[in-house]
C-alpha positions as CSV (number, residue, x, y, z in Angstrom):
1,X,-0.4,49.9,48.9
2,X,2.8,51.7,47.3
3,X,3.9,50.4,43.6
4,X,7.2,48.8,45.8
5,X,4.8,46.7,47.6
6,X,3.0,45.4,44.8
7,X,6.5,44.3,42.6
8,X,7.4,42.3,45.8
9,X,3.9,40.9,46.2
10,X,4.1,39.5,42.3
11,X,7.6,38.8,42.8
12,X,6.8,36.4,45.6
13,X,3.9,34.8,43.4
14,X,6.6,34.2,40.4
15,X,9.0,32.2,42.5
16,X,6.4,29.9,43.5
17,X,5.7,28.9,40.4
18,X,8.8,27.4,39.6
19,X,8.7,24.1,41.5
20,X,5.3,23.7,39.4
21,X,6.7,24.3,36.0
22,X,9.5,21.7,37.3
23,X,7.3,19.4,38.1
24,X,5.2,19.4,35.1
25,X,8.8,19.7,32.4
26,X,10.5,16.7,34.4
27,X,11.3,13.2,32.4
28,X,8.7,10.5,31.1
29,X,8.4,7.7,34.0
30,X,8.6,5.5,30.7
31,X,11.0,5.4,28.0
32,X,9.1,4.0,24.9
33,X,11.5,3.2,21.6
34,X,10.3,2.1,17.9
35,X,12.4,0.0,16.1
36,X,12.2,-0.6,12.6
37,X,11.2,-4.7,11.7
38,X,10.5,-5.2,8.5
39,X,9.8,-1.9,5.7
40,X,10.4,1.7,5.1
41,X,12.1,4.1,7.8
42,X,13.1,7.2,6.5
43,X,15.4,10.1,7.4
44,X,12.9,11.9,9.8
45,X,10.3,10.3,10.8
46,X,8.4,8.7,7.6
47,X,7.5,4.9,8.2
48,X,6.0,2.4,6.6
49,X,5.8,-1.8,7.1
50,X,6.2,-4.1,10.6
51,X,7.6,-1.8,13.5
52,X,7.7,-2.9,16.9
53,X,6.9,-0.5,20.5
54,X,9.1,-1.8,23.2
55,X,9.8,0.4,27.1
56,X,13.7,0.8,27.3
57,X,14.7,-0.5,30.6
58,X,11.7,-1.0,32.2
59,X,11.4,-1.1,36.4
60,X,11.4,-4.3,37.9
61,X,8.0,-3.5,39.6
62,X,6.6,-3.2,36.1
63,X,3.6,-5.7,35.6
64,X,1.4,-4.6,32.9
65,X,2.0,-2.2,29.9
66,X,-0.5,-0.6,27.7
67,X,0.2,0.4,24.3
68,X,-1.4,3.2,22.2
69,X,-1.9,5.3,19.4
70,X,-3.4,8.2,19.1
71,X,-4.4,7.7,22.7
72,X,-6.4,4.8,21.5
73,X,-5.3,1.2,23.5
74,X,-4.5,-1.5,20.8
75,X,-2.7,-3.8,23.0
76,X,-1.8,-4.5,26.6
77,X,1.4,-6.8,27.2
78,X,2.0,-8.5,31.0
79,X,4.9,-10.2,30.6
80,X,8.9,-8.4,30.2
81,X,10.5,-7.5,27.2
82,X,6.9,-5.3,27.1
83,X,6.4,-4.8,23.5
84,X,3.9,-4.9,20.7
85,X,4.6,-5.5,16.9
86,X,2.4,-3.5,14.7
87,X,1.5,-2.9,10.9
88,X,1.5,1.2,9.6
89,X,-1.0,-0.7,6.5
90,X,-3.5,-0.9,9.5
91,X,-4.2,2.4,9.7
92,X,-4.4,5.7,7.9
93,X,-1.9,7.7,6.1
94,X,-0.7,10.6,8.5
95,X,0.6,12.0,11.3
96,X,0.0,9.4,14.4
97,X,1.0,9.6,18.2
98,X,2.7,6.8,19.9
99,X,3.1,6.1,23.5
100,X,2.5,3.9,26.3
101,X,0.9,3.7,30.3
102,X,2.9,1.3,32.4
103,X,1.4,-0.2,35.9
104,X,3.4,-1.0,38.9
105,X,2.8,-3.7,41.5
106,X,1.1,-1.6,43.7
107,X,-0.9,-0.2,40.7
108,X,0.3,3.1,40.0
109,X,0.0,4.2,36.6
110,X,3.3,5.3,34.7
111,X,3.1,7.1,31.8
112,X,6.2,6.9,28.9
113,X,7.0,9.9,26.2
114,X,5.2,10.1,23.0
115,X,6.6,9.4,19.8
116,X,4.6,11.3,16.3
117,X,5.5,9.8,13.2
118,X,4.1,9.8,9.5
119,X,2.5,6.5,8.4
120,X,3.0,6.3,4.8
121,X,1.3,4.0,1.9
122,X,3.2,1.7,0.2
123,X,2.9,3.1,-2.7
124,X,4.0,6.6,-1.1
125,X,7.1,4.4,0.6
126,X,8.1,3.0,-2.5
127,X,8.9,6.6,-4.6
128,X,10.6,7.5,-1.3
129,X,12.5,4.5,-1.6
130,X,13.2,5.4,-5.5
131,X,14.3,8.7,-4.5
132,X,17.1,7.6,-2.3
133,X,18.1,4.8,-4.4
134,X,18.4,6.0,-8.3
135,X,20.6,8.6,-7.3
136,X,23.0,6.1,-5.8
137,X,22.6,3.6,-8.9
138,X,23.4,7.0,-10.9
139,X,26.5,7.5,-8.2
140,X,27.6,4.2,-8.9
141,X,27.3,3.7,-12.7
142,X,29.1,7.0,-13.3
143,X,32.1,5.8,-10.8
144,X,32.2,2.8,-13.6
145,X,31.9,4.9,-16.4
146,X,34.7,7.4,-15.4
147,X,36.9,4.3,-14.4
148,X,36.8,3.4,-18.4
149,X,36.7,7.1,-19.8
150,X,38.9,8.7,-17.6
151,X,42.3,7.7,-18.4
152,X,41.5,8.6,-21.7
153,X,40.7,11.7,-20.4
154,X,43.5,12.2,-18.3
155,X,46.2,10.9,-21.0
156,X,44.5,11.7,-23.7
157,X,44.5,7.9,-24.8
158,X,48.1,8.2,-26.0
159,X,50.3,5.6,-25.6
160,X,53.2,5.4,-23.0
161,X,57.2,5.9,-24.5
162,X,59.2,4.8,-21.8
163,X,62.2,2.9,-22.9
164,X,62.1,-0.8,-22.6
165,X,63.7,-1.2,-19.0
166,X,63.4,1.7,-17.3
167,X,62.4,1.7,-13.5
168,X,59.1,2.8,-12.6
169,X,57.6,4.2,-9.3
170,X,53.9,2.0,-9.1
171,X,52.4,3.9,-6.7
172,X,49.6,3.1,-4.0
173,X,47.7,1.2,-6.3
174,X,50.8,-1.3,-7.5
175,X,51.6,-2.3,-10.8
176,X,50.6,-4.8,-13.4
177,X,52.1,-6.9,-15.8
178,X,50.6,-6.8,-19.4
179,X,49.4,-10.6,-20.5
180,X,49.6,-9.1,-24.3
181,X,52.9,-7.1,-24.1
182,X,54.2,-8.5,-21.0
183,X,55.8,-4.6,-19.8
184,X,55.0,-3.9,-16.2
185,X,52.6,-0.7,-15.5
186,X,51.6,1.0,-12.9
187,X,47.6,0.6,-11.9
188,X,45.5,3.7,-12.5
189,X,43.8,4.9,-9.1
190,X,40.3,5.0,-11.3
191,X,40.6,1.3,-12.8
192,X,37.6,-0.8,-12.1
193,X,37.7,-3.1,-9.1
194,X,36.8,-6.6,-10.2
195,X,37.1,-8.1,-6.8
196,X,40.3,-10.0,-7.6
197,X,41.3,-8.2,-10.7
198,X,41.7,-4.5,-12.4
199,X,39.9,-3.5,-15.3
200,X,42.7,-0.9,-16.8
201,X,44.2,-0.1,-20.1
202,X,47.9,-1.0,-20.6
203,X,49.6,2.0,-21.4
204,X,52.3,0.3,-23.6
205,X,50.3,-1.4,-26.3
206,X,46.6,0.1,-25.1
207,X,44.8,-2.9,-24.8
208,X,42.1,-3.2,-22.3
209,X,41.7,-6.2,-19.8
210,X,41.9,-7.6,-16.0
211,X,45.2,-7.4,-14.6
212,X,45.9,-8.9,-11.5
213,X,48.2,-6.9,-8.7
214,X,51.6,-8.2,-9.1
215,X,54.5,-8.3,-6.1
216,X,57.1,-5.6,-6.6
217,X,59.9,-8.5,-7.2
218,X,57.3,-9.8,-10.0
219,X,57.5,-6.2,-11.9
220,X,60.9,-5.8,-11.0
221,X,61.7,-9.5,-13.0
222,X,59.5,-8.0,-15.7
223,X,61.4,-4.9,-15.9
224,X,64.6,-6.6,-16.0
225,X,62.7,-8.7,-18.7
226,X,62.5,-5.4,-20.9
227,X,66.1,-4.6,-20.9
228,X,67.2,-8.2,-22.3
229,X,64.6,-7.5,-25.5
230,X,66.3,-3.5,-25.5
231,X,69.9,-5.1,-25.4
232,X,69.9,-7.4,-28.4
233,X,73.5,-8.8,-27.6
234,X,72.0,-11.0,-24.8
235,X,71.9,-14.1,-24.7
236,X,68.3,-15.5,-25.6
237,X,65.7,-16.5,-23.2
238,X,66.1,-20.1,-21.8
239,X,63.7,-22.5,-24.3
240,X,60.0,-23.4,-22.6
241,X,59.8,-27.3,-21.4
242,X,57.1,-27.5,-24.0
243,X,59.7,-26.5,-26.8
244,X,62.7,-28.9,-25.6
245,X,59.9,-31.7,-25.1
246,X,59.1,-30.8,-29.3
247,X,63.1,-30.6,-30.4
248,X,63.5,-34.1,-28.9
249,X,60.5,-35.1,-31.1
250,X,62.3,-33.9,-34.4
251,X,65.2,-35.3,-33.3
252,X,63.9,-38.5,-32.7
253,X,63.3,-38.7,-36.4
254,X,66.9,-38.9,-37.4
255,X,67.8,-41.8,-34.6
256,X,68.9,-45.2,-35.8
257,X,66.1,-47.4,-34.4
């Protein structure tokens, strides 16, 4: 037999081979998920606490589904959604094997993927938990802290010179208008949120507090405000109802009874 021969021959073999090796590589008959109910579930595939096994769109000639792990049955469920609530405390630390053997009407035997997970302690769970969560607390308490720091550090905690009625542009953020001082300012993209409020710094007199965002016809009033107090010639703002109610008082005095 000639070496040509002999390549075909093996050839020949080869090809057959392939439906096999399709055969054995083709999808589960069984989709098997794992949802998380009540504990740890990490980036890959730590867990630790209540999880549930449940078949994804199971066949409607489904009638009985066995659950295992580790190839070991722990519970058998005959009735749709198929699924079985577990505990990782129940068994070892370690690598496991999930999966799941589903039976038809007409018995045949169905077999779903497998699933490999860690089971952790819950000791183990918590310091994962710890590691994920201080460095968001750190995140978040240093967002705060630059939100009180940083417009010293961007303005060097100097006070603002503009002249007493001077448009302003307020920006995304809006503007404010100064309880203490009562100048319009704009609001500093790193002010605190306080839900309702802004913790910021007026820039006019420096003093720290929670503004609330004002409407543009607001800081445009206040503004106009300023240049009454920069042009002294004005007339004088219009007394409070509180201080006409307390000059008809004194002038009651001095009324013939």
């Amino acid at each position: 037999m000639n070496t040509k021969r002999i390549f075909s021959l093996l050839l020949v073999f080869l090809l057959s081979l392939i439906p096999i090796t399709s055969a054995l590589a083709q999808e589960p008959e069984l989709q098997l998920g794992l949802t998380r109910d009540f504990g740890y579930g990490g980036m890959g595939n730590d867990i630790q606490g209540l999880f549930s096994m449940k078949i994804k769109d199971p066949p409607g000639n489904l009638v009985r589904v066995v659950f295992l792990i580790d190839n070991e049955t722990i519970n058998e469920d005959s009735e749709a959604p198929f699924n079985y609530q577990f505990s990782t405390d129940n068994y070892p630390p370690g690598i496991h094997t999930l999966s799941a053997s589903g039976y038809t009407t007409d018995g045949t035997e169905l077999r779903s993927n497998e699933i490999r997970v860690e089971f952790l302690s819950a000791e183990d769970s918590q310091q994962a938990v710890g590691k994920i969560l201080i460095p968001v607390a750190v995140v978040v308490l240093g967002a705060m802290l630059l939100s009180l720091v940083g417009p010293y550090l961007l303005g060097g905690g100097k006070l603002a010179t503009l002249p007493l009625g001077e448009p302003r542009n307020y920006g995304l953020m809006g503007g404010a208008i100064c309880p203490r001082c009562h100048r319009p300012f704009k609001i500093r993209a790193l002010a605190l949120n306080m839900v309702t409020h802004k913790l910021d710094r007026c820039p006019y007199c420096g003093k720290w507090g929670l503004h609330l965002q004002r409407s543009l016809n607001d800081l445009r009033a206040a503004e106009a405000a300023e240049l009454q107090m920069a042009q002294p010639g004005q007339a004088s703002a219009q007394p409070s109802q509180e201080d006409k109610l307390h000059k008809d008082l004194e002038d009651s005095r001095f009324q013939d009874s």
